[in-house]
C-alpha angles and dihedrals in degrees: 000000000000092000086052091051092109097039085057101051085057096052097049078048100061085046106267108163118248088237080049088055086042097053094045089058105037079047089052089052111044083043088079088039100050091044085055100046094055094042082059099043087053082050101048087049095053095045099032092107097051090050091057083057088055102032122052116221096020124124115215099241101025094185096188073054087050093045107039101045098051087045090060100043086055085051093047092048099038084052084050100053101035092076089056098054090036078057099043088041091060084047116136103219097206098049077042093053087049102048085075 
């Protein structure tokens, strides 16, 4: 966020919202989350019957287990990300413009 302090002065400056600025971040960052959830969904699905070799009193394809954890990992990165925005969205685009 500090090395996009200037884009997003400008973009303040040409009139951008600040729930405009907030949804860009908090976008930026679940991209990365969502493409890993489903890369590890896809994961967990292929090697689901090798785990319950490995693990006792798990079903291959658990699906509360499917549902809750990438729940929560959507919850932990959108709490991650939404200081940030909250932070960008406060932003005074002239003391931004001059930090650079």
């Amino acid at each position: 966020m500090s090395q996009r302090t200037s884009e997003i002065g400008i973009r303040q400056a040409l009139g951008a919202s600040a729930a405009a600025v907030m949804r860009t971040i908090v976008g930026e960052g679940l991209r990365p989350t969502a493409i890993g959830i489903v890369l590890g969904l896809a994961t967990a699905a292929l090697l689901g019957r090798v785990m319950t070799t490995l693990l006792a009193g798990v079903e291959p394809h658990d699906a509360t287990t499917c549902a809750i954890v990438p729940l929560i990992v959507v919850l932990v990165a959108n709490s991650a990300t939404l200081l940030p925005a909250c932070r960008a969205a406060r932003l005074d685009p002239l003391q931004a413009l001059r930090t650079d």
